[in-house]
One Martini backbone bead per residue (centre of mass of N, CA, C, O) as a GRO file, in nm:
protein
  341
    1UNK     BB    1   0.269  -1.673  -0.543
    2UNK     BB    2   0.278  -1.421  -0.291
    3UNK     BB    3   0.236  -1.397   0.062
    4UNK     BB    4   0.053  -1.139   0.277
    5UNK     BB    5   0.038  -0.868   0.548
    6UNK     BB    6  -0.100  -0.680   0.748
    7UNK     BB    7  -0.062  -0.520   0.983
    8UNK     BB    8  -0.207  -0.503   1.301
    9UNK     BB    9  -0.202  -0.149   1.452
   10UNK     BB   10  -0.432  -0.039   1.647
   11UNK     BB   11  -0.310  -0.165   1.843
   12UNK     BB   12  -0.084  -0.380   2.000
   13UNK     BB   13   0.245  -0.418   1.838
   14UNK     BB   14   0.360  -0.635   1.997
   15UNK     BB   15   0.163  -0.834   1.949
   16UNK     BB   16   0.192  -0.805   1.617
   17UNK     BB   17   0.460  -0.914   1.629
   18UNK     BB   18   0.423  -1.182   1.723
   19UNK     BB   19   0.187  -1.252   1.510
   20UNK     BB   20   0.425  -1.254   1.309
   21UNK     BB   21   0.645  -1.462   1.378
   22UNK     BB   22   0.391  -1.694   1.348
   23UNK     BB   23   0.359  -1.639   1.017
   24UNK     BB   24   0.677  -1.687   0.967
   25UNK     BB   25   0.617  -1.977   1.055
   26UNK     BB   26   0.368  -2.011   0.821
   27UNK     BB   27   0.498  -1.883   0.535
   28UNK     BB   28   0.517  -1.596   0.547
   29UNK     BB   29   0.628  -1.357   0.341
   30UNK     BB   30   0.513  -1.060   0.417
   31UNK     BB   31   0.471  -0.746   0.543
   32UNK     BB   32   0.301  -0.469   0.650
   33UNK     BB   33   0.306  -0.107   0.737
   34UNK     BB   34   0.133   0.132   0.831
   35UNK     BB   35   0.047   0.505   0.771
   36UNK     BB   36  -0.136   0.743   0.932
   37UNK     BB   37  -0.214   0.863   1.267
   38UNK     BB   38  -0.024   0.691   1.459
   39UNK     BB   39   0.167   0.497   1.453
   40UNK     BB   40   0.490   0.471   1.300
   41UNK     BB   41   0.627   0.284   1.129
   42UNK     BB   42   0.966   0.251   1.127
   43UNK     BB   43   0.942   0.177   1.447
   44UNK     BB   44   0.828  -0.075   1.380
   45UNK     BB   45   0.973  -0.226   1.159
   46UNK     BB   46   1.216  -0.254   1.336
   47UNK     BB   47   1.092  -0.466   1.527
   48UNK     BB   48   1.025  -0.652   1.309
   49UNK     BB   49   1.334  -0.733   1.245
   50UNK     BB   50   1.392  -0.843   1.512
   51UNK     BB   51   1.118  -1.066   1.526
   52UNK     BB   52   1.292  -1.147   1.248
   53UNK     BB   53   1.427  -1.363   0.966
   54UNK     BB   54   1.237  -1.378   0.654
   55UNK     BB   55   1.042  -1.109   0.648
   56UNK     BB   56   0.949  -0.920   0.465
   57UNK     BB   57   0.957  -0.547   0.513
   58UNK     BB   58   0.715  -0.269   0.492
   59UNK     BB   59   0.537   0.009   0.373
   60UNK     BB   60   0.157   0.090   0.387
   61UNK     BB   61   0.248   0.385   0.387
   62UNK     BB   62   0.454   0.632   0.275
   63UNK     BB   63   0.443   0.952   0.243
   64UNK     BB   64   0.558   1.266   0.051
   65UNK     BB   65   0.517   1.490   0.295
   66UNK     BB   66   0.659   1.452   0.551
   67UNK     BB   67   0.892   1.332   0.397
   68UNK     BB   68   1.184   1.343   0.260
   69UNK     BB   69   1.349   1.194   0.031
   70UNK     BB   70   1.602   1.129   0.229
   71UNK     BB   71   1.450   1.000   0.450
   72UNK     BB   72   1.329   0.731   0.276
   73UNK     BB   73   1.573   0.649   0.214
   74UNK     BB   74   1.725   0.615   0.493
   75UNK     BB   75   1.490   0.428   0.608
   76UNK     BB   76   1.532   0.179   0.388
   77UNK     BB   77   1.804   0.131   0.468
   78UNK     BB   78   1.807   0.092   0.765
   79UNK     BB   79   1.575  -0.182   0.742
   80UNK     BB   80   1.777  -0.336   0.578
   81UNK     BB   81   2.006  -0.346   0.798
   82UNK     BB   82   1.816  -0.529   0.991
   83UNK     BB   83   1.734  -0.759   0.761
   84UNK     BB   84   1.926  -0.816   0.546
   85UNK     BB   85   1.754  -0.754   0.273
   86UNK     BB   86   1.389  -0.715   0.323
   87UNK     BB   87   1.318  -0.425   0.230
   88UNK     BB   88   1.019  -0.199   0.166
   89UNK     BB   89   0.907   0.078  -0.023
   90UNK     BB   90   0.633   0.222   0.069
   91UNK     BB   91   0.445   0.447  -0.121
   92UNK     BB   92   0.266   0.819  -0.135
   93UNK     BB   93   0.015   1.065  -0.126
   94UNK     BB   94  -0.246   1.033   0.014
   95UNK     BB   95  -0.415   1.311   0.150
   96UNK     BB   96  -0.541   1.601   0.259
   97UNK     BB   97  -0.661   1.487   0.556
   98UNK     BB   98  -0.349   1.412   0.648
   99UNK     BB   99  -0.149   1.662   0.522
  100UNK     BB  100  -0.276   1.888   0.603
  101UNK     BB  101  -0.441   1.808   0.901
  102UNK     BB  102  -0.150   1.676   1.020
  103UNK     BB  103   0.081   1.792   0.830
  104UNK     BB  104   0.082   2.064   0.722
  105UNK     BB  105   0.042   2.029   0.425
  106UNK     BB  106   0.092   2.087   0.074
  107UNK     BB  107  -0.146   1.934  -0.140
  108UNK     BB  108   0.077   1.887  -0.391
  109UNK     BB  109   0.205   1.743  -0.694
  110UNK     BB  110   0.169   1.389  -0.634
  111UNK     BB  111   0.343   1.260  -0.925
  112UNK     BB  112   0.593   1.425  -0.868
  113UNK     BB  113   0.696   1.377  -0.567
  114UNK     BB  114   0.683   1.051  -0.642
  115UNK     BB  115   0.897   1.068  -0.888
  116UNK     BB  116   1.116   1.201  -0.670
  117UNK     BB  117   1.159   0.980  -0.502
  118UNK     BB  118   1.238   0.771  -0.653
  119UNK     BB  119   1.499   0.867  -0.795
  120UNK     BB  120   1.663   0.966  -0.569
  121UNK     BB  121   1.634   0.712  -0.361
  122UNK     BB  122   1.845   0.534  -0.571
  123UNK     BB  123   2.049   0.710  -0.578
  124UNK     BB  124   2.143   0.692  -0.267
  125UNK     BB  125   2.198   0.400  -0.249
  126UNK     BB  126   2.428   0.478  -0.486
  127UNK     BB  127   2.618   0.699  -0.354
  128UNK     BB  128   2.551   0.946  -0.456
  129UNK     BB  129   2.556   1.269  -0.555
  130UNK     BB  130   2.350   1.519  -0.455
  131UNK     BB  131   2.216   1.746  -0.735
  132UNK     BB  132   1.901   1.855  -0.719
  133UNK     BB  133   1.631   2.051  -0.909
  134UNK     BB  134   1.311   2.031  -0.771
  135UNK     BB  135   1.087   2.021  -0.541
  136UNK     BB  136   1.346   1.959  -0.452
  137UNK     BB  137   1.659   2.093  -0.276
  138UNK     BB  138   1.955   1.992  -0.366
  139UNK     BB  139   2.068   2.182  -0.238
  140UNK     BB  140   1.994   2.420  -0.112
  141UNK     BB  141   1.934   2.744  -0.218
  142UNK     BB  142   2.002   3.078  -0.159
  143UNK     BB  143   1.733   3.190  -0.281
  144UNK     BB  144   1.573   3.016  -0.057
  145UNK     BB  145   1.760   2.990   0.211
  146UNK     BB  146   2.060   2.923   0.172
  147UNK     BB  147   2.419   2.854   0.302
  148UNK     BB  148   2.588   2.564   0.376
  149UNK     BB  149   2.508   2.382   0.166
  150UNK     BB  150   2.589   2.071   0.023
  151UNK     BB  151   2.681   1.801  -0.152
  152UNK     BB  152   2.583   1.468  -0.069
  153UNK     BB  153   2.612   1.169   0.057
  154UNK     BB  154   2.582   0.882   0.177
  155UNK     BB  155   2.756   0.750   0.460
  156UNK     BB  156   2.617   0.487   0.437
  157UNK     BB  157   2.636   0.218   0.342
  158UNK     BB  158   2.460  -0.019   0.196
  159UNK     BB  159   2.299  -0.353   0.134
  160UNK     BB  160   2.132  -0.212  -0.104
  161UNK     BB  161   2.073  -0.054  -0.410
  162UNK     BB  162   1.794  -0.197  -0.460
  163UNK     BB  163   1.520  -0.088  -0.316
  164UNK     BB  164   1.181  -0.202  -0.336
  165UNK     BB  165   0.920   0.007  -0.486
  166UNK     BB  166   0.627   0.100  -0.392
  167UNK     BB  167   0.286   0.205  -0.539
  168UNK     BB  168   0.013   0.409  -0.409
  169UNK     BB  169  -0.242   0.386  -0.665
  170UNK     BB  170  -0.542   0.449  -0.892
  171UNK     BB  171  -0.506   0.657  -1.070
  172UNK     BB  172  -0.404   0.677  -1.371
  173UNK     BB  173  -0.113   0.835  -1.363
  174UNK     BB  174  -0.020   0.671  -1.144
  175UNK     BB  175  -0.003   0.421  -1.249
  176UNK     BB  176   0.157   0.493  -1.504
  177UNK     BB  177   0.407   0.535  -1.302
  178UNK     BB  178   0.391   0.277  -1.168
  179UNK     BB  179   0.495   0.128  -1.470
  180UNK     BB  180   0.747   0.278  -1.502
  181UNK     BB  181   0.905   0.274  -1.194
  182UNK     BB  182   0.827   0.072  -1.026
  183UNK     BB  183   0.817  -0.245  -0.849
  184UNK     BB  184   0.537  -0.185  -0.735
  185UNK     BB  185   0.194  -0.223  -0.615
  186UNK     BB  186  -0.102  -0.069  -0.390
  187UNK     BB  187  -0.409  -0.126  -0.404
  188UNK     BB  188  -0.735  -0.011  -0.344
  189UNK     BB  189  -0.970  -0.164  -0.360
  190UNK     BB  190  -0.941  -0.474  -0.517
  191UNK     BB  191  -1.154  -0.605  -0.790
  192UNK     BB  192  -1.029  -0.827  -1.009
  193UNK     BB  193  -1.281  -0.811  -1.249
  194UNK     BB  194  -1.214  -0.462  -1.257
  195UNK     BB  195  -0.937  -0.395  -1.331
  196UNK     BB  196  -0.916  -0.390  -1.640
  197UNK     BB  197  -1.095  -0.162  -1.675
  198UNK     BB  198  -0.937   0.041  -1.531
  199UNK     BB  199  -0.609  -0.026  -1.551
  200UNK     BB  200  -0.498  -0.146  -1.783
  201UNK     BB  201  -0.368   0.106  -1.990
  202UNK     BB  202  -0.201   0.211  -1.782
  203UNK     BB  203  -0.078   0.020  -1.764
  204UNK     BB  204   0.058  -0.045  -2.015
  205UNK     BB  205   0.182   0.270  -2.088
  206UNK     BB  206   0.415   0.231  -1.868
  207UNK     BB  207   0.538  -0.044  -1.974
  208UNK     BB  208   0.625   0.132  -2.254
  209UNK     BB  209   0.819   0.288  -2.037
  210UNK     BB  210   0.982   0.050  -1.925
  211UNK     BB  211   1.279  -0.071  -1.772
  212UNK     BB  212   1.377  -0.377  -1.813
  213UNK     BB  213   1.570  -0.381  -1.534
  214UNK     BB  214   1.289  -0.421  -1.331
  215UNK     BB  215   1.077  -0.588  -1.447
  216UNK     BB  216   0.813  -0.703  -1.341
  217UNK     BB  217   0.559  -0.604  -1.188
  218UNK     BB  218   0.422  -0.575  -0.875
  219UNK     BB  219   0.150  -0.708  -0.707
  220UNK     BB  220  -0.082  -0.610  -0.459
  221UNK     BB  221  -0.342  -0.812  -0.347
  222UNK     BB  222  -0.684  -0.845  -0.190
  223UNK     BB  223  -0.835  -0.960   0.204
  224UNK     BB  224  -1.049  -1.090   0.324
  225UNK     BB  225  -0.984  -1.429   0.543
  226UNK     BB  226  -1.171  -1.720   0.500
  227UNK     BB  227  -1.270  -2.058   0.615
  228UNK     BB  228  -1.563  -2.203   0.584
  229UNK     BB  229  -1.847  -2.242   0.777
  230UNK     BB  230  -2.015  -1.921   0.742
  231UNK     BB  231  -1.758  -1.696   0.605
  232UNK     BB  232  -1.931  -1.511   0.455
  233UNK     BB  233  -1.945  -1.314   0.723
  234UNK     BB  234  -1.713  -1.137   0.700
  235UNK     BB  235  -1.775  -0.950   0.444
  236UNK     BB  236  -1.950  -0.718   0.672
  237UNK     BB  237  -1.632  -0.596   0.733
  238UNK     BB  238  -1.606  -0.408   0.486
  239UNK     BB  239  -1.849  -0.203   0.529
  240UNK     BB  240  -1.678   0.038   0.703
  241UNK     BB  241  -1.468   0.064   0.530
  242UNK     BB  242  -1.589   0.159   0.254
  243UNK     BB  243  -1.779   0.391   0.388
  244UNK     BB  244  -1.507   0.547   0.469
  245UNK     BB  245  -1.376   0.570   0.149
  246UNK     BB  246  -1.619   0.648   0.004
  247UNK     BB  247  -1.778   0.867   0.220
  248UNK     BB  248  -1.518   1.038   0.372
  249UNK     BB  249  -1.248   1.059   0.182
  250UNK     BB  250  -1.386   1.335   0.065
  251UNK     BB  251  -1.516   1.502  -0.129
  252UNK     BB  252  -1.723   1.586  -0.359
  253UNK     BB  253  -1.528   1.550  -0.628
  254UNK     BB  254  -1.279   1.449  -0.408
  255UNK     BB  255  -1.305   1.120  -0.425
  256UNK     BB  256  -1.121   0.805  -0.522
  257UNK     BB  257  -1.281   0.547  -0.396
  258UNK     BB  258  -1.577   0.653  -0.504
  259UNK     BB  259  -1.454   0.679  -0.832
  260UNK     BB  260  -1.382   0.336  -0.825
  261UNK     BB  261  -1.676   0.241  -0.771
  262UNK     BB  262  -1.773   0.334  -1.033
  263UNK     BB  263  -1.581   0.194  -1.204
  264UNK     BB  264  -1.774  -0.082  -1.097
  265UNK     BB  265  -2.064   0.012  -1.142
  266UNK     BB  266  -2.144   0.189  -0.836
  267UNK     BB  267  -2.316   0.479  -0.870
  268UNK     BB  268  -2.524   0.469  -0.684
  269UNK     BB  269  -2.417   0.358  -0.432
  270UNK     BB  270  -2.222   0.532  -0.385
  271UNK     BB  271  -2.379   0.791  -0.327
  272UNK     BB  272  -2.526   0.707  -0.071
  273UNK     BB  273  -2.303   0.635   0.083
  274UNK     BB  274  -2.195   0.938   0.066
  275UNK     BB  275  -2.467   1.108   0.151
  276UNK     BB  276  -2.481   0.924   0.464
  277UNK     BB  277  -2.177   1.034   0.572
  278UNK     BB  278  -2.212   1.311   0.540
  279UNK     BB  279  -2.464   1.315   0.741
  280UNK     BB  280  -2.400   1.065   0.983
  281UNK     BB  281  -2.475   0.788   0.855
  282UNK     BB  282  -2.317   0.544   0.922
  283UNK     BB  283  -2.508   0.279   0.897
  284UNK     BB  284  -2.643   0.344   0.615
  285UNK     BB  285  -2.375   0.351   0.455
  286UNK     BB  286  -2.307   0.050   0.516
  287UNK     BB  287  -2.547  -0.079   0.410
  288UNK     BB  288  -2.534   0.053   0.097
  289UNK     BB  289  -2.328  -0.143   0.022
  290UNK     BB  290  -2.271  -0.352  -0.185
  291UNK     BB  291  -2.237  -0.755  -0.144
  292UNK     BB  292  -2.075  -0.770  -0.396
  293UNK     BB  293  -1.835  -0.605  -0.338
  294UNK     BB  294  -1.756  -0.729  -0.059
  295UNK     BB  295  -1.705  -1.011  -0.214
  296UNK     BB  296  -1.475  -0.936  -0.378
  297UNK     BB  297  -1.302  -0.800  -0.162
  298UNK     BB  298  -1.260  -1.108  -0.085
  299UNK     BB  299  -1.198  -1.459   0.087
  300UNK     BB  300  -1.471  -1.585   0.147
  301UNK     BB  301  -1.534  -1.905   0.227
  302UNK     BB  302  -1.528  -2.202   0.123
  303UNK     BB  303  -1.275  -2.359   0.035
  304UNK     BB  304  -1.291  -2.369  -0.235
  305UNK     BB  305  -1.371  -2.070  -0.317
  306UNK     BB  306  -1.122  -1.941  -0.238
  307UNK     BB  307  -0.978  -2.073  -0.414
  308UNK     BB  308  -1.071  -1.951  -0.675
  309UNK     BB  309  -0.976  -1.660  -0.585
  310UNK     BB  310  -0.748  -1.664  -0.600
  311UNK     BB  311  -0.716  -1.735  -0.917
  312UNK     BB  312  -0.845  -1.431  -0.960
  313UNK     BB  313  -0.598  -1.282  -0.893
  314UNK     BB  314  -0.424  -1.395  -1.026
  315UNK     BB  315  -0.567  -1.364  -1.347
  316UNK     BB  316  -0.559  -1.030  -1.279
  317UNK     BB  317  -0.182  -1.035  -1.175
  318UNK     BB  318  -0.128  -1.080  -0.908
  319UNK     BB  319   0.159  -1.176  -0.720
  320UNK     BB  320   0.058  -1.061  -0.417
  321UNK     BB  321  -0.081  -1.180  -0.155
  322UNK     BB  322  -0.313  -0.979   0.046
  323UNK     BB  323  -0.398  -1.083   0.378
  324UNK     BB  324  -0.688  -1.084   0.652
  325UNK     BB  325  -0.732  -1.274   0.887
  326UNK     BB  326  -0.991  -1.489   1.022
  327UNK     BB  327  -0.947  -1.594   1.361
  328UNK     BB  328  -0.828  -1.808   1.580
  329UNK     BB  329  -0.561  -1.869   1.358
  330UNK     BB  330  -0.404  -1.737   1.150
  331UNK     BB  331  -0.158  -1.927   1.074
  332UNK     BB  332  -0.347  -2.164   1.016
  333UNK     BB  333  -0.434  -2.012   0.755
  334UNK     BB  334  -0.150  -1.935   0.628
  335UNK     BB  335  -0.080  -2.225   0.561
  336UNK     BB  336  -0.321  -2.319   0.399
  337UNK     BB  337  -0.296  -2.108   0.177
  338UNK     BB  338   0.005  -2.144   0.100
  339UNK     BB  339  -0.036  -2.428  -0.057
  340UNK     BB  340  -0.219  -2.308  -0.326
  341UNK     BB  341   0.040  -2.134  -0.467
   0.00000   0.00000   0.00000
């Protein structure tokens, strides 16, 4: 198992660009770097490039709509050459209240713009010539308001034509797409117990049609890590993004993270949760968060316990533990951790 981080990018990324290079002579294999609506991820992922010489550097996630395929194809390629074949491409649908709200475009479509971002940018890699027609066309046609394009291939030769795709998905088609096509998956709030229960399926039905080339699935999933006398007390860090996913990501009836804590059995506490947040009582809705889901999602208590959890994610299927340090020391968190997998 290896083992990985978000990047902490809501402060000052310099800060957290040190702090990965403490992390990666700390023995840790690779660092994700989000993108929501604050600073951009590509940007970020540059300078850890340059601050970092063995760690690889993901996305997770750029959305499939705000940025066209070949533009992610070409981001992917170019920090793969400043990484000397280090980058990771995770991708996703993110949701309506970003794509619509921030990036004005129309949410539609998401598991074929992921599918056509997926085939288009192999091709890419690949220094194909392309003409493609589907969601996206390449060149644009006359009849759509295309005048001068023509079918381009990649400019520059790529240092890798074939740079890991990961795919952030939940939903059963979404996961299915991704055990078909991805390199890796990126779920969200992957709590190890409930995961066969929900997700066995669709893995098994895509991994039934993937390409034996692909190799296995990686998966990335993780949590809060602390370790130590006390360390318990982390897992109630997880109470705010909790009631922020279950109760404000999307309407009633159009909440995927809501719709996955019920299918691990707290359809009353989400209720709750949701019905508080949505009528502005973020307090009530952090409290309604159920202590044992806080607990699943972390990996947080004595080393012992800690070491059980690793275990636990392991035998889940997790194949890179992704996990966010809590403590005055997080590199030597990261070395201590690292000897167990």
């Amino acid at each position: 198992m290896e083992l990985s981080v978000p990047l902490q990018y809501a402060g000052d990324p310099r800060k957290a660009a040190d702090e990965a290079a403490a992390l990666e002579s700390a023995g840790l294999d690779a660092i994700w770097v989000a993108e929501a609506y604050g600073f951009d991820s590509p940007t970020v992922m540059g300078y850890l490039a340059a601050r970092t010489e063995r760690l690889r550097i993901g996305s997770a996630i750029l959305n499939v709509y705000s940025r066209t395929p070949a533009l992610l194809a070409q981001t992917a390629a170019g920090l793969d050459a400043l990484t000397g074949g280090r980058a990771m491409l995770g991708i996703g649908a993110s949701g309506p209240q970003v794509v619509e709200g921030w990036h004005g475009r129309r949410y539609d479509r998401p598991l074929g713009r992921t599918r056509e971002t997926i085939h288009l940018a192999r091709r890419i890699w690949r220094r194909e010539v392309i003409e493609h027609h589907g969601i996206t066309d390449m060149p644009l046609p006359a009849e759509k308001g295309g005048t001068l394009g023509k079918p381009l291939k990649l400019l520059t030769r790529p240092v890798r034509d074939t740079i890991p795709v990961y795919v952030a998905a939940l939903g059963p088609a979404n996961v299915r797409m991704t055990a078909e096509l991805a390199d890796g998956w990126l779920p969200f709030l992957y709590a190890p117990e409930h995961a066969a229960k929900v997700w066995s399926g669709p893995l098994t039905e895509g991994a039934a049609r993937r390409d034996a080339a692909l190799g296995p699935l990686s998966v990335v999933a993780g949590g809060l890590l602390a370790v130590g006398d006390g360390a318990e007390a982390v897992r109630d860090l997880m109470r705010p993004l909790i009631a922020l996913y279950v109760g404000g990501m999307g309407a009633p009836g159009r909440n995927f993270y809501h719709d996955l804590v019920c299918q691990y059995g707290y359809e009353a506490e989400a209720a709750d949760v949701q019905e508080h947040y949505l009528a502005g009582r973020k307090r009530e809705a952090e409290s309604a968060v159920p202590a044992e889901l806080c607990e699943l999602l972390c990996l947080a208590g004595p080393e012992g316990y800690v070491r059980d959890r690793v275990e636990v994610f392991r035998e889940a299927g997790v194949t890179m533990l992704n996990v966010t340090p809590v403590g005055p020391d997080p590199a030597r968190l990261v070395e201590r951790v690292r000897t167990w997998l």
